[in-house]
C-alpha positions in Angstrom: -10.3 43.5 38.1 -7.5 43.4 35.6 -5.7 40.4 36.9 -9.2 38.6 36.7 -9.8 39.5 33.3 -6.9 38.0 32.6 -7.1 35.0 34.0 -10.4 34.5 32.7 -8.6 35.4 29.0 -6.2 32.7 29.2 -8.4 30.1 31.0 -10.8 30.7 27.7 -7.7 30.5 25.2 -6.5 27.1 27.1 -10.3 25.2 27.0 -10.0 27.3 23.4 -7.5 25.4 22.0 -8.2 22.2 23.8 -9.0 20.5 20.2 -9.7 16.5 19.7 -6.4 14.8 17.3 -7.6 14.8 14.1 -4.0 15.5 11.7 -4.6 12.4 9.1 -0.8 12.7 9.0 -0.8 12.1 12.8 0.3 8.3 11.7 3.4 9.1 10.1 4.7 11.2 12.5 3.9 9.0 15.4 6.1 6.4 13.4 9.1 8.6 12.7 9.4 9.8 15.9 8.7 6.2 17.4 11.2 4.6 15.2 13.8 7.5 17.0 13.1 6.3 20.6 13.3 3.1 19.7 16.2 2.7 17.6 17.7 5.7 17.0 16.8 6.1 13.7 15.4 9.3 11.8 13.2 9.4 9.1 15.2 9.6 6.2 14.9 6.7 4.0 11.0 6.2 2.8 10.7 3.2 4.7 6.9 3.2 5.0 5.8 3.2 1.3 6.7 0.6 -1.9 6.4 3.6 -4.4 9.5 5.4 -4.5 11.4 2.9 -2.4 14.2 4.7 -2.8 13.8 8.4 -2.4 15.1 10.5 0.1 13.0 13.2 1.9 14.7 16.2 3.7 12.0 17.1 6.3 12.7 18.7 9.2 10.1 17.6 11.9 11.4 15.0 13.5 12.2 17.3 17.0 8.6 17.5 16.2 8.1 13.9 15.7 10.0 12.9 18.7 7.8 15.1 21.4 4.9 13.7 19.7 5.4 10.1 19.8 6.6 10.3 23.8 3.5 12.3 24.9 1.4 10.0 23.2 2.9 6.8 24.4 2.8 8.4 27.8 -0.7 10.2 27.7 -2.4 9.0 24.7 -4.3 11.3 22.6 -5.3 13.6 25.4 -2.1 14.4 26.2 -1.6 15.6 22.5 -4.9 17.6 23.0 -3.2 19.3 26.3 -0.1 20.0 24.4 -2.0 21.6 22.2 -4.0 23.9 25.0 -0.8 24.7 25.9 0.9 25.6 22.9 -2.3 27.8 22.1 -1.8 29.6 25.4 1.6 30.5 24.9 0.8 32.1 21.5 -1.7 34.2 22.9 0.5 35.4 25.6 3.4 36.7 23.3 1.0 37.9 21.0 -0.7 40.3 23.6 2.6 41.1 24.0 3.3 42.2 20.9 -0.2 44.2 21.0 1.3 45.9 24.0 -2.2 47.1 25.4 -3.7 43.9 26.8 -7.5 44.7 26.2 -7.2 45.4 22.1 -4.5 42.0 22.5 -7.7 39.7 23.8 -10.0 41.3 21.2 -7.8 40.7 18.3 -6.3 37.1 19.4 -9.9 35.8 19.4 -10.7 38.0 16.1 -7.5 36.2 14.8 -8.4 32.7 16.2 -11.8 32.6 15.0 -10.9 33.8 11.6 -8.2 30.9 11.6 -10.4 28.1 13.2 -10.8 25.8 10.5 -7.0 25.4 10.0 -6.4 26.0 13.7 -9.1 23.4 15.0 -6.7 20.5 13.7 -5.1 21.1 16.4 -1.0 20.0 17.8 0.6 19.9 14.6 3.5 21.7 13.7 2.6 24.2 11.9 1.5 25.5 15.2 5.1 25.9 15.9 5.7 27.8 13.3 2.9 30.0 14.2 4.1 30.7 17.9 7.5 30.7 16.5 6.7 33.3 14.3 5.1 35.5 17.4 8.5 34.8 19.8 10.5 36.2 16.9 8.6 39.5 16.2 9.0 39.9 19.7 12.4 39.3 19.8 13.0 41.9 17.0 11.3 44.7 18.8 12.2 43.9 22.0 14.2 46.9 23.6 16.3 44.1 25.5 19.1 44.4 23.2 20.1 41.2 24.9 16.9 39.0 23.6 18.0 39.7 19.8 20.8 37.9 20.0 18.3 35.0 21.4 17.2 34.9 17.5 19.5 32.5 16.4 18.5 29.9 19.4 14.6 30.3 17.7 16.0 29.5 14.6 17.9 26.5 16.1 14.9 24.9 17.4 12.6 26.1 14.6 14.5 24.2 11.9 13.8 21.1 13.6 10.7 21.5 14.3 9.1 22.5 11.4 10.1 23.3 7.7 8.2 26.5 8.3 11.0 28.0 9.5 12.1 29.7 6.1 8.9 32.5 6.9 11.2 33.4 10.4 14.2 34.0 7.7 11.9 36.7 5.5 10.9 38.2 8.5 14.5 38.7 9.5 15.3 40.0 6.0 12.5 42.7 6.4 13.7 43.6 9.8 16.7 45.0 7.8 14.8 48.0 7.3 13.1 48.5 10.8 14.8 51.7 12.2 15.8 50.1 15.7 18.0 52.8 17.6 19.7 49.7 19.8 20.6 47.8 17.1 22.7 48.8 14.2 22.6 47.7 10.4 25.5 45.9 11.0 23.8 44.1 14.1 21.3 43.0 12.1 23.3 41.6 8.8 25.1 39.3 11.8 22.1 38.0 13.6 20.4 37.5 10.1 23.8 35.3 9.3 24.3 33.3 12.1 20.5 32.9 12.1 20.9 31.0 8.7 23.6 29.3 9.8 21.6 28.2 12.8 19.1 26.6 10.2 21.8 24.5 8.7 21.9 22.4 12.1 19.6 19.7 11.5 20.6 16.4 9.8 19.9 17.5 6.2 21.7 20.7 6.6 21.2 22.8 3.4 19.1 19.6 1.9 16.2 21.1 3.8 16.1 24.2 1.9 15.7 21.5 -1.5 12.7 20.6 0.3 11.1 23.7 0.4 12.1 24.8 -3.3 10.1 21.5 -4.2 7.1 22.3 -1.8 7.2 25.7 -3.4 7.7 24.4 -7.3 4.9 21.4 -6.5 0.9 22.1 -7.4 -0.1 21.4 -3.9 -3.4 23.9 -4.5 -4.6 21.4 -6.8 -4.0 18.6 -4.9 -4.4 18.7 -1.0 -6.8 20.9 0.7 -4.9 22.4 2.9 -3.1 23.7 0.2 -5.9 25.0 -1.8 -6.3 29.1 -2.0 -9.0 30.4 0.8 -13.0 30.6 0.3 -14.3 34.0 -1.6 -14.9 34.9 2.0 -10.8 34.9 3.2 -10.3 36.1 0.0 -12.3 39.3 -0.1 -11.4 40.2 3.8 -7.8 40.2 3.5 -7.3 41.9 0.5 -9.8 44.2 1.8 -7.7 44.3 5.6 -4.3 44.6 2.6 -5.4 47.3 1.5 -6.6 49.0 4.6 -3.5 48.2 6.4 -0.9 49.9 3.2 -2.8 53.2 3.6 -2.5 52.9 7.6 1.0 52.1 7.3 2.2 54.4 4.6 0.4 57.3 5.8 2.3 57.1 9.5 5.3 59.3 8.9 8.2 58.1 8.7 7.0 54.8 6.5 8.2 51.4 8.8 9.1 49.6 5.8 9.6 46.4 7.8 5.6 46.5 8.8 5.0 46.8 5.3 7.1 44.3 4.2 5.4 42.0 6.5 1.4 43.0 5.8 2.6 42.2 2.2 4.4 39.0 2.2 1.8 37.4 4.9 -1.3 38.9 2.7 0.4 37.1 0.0 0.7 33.6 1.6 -2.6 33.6 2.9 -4.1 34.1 -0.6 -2.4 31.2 -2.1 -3.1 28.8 0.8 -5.6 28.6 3.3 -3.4 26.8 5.7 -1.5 30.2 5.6 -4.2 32.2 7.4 -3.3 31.9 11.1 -0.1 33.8 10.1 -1.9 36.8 8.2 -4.7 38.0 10.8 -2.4 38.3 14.2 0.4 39.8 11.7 -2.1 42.7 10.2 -3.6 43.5 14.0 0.4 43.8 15.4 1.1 46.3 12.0 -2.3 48.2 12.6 -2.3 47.9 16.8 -1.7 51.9 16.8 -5.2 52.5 15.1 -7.0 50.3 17.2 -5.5 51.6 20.2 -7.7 54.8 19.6 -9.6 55.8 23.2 -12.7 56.0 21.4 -12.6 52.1 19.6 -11.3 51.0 23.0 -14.4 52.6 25.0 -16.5 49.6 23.2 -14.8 46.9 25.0 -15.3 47.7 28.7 -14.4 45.0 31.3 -18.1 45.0 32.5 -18.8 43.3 28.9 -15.7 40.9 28.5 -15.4 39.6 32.0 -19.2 37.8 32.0 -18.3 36.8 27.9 -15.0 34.9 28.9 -17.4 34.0 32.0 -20.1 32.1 30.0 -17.5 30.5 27.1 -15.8 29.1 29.9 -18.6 27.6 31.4 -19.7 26.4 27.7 -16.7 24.5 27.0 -16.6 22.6 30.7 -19.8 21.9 29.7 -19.9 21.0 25.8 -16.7 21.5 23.6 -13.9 19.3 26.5 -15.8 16.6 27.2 -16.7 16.3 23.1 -12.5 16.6 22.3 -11.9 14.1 25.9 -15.0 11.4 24.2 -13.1 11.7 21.0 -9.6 11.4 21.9 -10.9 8.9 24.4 -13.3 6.5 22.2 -11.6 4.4 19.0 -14.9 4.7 17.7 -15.5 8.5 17.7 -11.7 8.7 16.1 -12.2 6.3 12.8 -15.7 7.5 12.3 -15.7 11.0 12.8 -12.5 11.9 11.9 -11.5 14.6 9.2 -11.8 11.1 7.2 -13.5 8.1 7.8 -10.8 5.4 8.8 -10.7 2.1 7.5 -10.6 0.3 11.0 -13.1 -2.3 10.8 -11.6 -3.7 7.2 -8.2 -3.7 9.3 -9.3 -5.4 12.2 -11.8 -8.2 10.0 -8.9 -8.7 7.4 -5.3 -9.1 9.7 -3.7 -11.0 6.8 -3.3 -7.5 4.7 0.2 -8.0 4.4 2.6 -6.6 1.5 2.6 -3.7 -1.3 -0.6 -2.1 -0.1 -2.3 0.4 -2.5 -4.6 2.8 -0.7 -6.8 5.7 -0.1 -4.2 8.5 0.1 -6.1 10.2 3.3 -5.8 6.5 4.7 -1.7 5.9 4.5 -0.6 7.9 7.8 -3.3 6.1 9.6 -1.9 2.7 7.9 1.7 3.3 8.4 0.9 3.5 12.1 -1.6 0.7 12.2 -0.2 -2.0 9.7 3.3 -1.6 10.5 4.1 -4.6 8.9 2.6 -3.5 5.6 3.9 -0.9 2.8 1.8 1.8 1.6 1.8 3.7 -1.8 1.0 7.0 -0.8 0.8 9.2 2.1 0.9 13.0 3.7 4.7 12.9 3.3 4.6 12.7 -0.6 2.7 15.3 -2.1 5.5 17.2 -3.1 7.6 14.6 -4.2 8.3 13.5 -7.7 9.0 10.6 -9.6 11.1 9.9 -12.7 8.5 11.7 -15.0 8.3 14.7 -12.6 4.6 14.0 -11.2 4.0 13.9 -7.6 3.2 10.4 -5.9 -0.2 11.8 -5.0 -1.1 12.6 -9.0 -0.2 8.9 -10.0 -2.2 7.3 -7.2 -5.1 9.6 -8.7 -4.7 8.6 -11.7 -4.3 4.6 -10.5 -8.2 5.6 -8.4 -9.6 6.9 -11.8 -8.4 3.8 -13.8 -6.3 6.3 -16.4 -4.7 4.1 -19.4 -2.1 2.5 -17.6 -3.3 1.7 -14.3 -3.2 -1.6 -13.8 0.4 -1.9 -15.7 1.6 0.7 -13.3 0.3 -1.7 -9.8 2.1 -4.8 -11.3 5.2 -2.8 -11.9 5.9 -1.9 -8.5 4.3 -5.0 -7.1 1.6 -4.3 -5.1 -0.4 -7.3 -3.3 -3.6 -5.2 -2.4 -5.9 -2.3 -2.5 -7.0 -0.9 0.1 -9.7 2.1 -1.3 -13.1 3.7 -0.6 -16.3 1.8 -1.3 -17.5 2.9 -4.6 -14.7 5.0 -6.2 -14.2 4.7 -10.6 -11.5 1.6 -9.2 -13.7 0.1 -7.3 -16.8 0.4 -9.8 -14.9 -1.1 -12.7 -13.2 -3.8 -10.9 -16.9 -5.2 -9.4 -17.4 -5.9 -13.1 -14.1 -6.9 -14.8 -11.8 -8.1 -11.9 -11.1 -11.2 -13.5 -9.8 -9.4 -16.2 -7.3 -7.1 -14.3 -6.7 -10.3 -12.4 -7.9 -8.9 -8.6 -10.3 -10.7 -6.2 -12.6 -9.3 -4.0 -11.5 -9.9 -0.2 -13.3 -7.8 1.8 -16.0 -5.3 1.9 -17.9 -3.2 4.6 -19.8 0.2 4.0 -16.7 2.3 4.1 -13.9 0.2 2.7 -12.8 -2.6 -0.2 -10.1 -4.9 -0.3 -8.8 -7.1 -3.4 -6.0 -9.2 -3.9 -3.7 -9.4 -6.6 -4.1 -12.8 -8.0 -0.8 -12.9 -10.2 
């Protein structure tokens, strides 16, 4: 009965995480990793935009970037969608794992999940790594395989290049510090936590990356992407609530473990500044908390008899519903510019080819444009938001300023010699060039329902 539980578990957490591609930065990182199996090249110079010509970004991703661009060329988008299954599956395992009691590690993995579906449901992206990165390394700490700690530096190896997320893995390793481990000395665990940095400093930036993060981490991204932006009241009142629940839990267990504490803390405190944070907090307060849930009596509520027809009928609801919904989108050009997380600009793409150029556009639109319009620039897109320019703002703040017409707008376009706009139907740009384009010297090119084009006329 036990092995068909789970089985049923994971076959749920596989059709579970079988999600339809819709990154807006999907674009971009198809490109990168496209220009690398091409040519050999890695993103380094910003070769995709006209603003900032010149600037050089230290992201990590391009391991990332690579895997991505071959599955796709190979499978299309449902062979990202699979990736993703997978990737989903593999978290659940080690973090049942890490529950160590495999009924409370189903329960809490789809407590977890569901509480972390609207960042989740985006599906393969890399932050994903990070997240089953972050599971494979709390596992590796507490192993009692003395011989899988020293595997930590190997994570952190990959993990650079995969995702700038690593730098969570290195707080977790300074936290472990203070996790009484009779295997493993303090001396043990200043070496691995060396190396491990060390490890981080193989990737083509090498301590360049960690410039990255300090400006991701110094840049208002909560006030510009949404992502970024601090959870609903909702999120917000459960985990400080869970916070607090989980201090007196761990801080009444004698002796303290410092390192669980360390960990509740500094994941209760990313999740409240960022929603995109939240997949990290909820598996990391059931692993600190497991040993009150593993209580007989809370236990005794979750008999097989229930779960086994539950993981039964979801099953049979996503065969039936949610894969052929994700196959339809992944599968249909249609489905994927109109129902997007954004509505695409396809059909001003496909009815205008001669967009050519300095392209100003819609900043949700410039991963899909740097992958569609190769032969075009862009202004801005989902690698820039924490980037500055010489007066400190971020690329994403002066094309906002540009869309709202703020004194200087126009001054700014002809500066950096931009050809077209590309924008949404009806935004303050849009409005006040219908009436005074001759002025600003732009002509209307193309319009449709969704999107607007006008030419530069200088």
């Amino acid at each position: 009965m036990k092995k068909i539980f789970t089985i049923l578990f994971f076959v749920s957490v596989f059709f579970l995480g079988f999600f339809p591609v819709k990154d807006t930065d999907f674009g971009w990182h198809y490109r990168c990793g496209k220009e690398f199996l091409t040519a050999g090249v890695l993103c380094i110079k910003n070769n995709f935009s006209y603003f900032l010509p010149n600037y050089h970004f230290y992201y990590t991703g391009h391991l990332y970037d690579i895997i991505l661009a071959f599955i796709y060329d190979h499978w299309g988008f449902l062979g990202i969608s699979l990736a993703g299954s997978i990737i989903f599956t593999l978290i659940a395992l080690v973090f049942v794992k890490l529950i160590k009691n495999t009924k409370l590690g189903f329960v809490t993995y789809f407590i977890s999940f569901i509480l972390s579906y609207s960042v989740l449901s985006l599906g393969f992206r890399p932050q994903i790594i990070t997240h089953l990165f972050l599971l494979i390394l709390l596992w590796l700490l507490e192993s009692k395989n003395k011989k899988l700690f020293f595997l930590v530096p190997i994570l952190f190896l990959f993990w650079v290049n995969l995702h700038i997320g690593f730098f969570v893995g290195l707080f977790v390793l300074i936290f472990f510090i203070f996790y009484k481990n009779k295997n493993i000395n303090l001396f043990q665990k200043l070496l691995i936590v060396f190396i491990s940095f060390l490890a981080t400093l193989i990737n083509p930036f090498g301590l360049n990356v960690y410039r990255e993060i300090f400006n991701h981490i110094t840049s208002p991204l909560g006030s510009m992407i949404a992502e970024w932006v601090r959870p609903s009241s909702f999120h917000l009142f459960l985990i400080t609530s869970l916070t607090i629940i989980g201090l007196i839990i761990i801080i009444k267990k004698k002796p303290t473990n410092f390192f669980y504490l360390l960990l509740l803390i500094f994941f209760s405190l990313l999740s409240l500044s960022a929603r995109r944070n939240l997949p990290f907090f909820y598996p990391v307060f059931f692993y600190v908390t497991q040993d009150l849930f593993k209580n007989p009596k809370i236990l005794k509520f979750f008999p097989d008899e229930i779960f086994t027809p539950i993981l039964c009928s979801i099953i049979i609801f996503f065969l039936i519903i949610y894969v052929p919904k994700t196959i339809e989108f992944d599968t249909s050009w249609t489905e994927y510019c109109k129902n997007n997380q954004v509505v695409y600009p396809c059909q001003a793409i496909k009815k205008f080819p001669q967009l050519t150029g300095n392209v100003f556009n819609t900043y949700e639109w410039g991963g899909f444009l740097i992958w569609q319009k190769p032969n075009i620039k862009v202004f801005v897109d989902g690698r820039m938001p924490a980037w500055k320019d010489e007066n400190g703002k971020s690329p994403y703040q002066v094309s906002l300023d540009i869309i709202q017409t703020q004194p200087g707008w126009n001054e700014k376009l002809n500066k950096w010699k931009t050809n077209y706009l590309l924008i949404i139907n009806g935004t303050f740009l849009d409005l006040l060039l219908q009436k005074e384009s001759a002025k600003y010297n732009w002509r209307e090119v193309y319009r449709d329902d969704t999107t607007v084009i006008y030419k530069n006329k200088k």
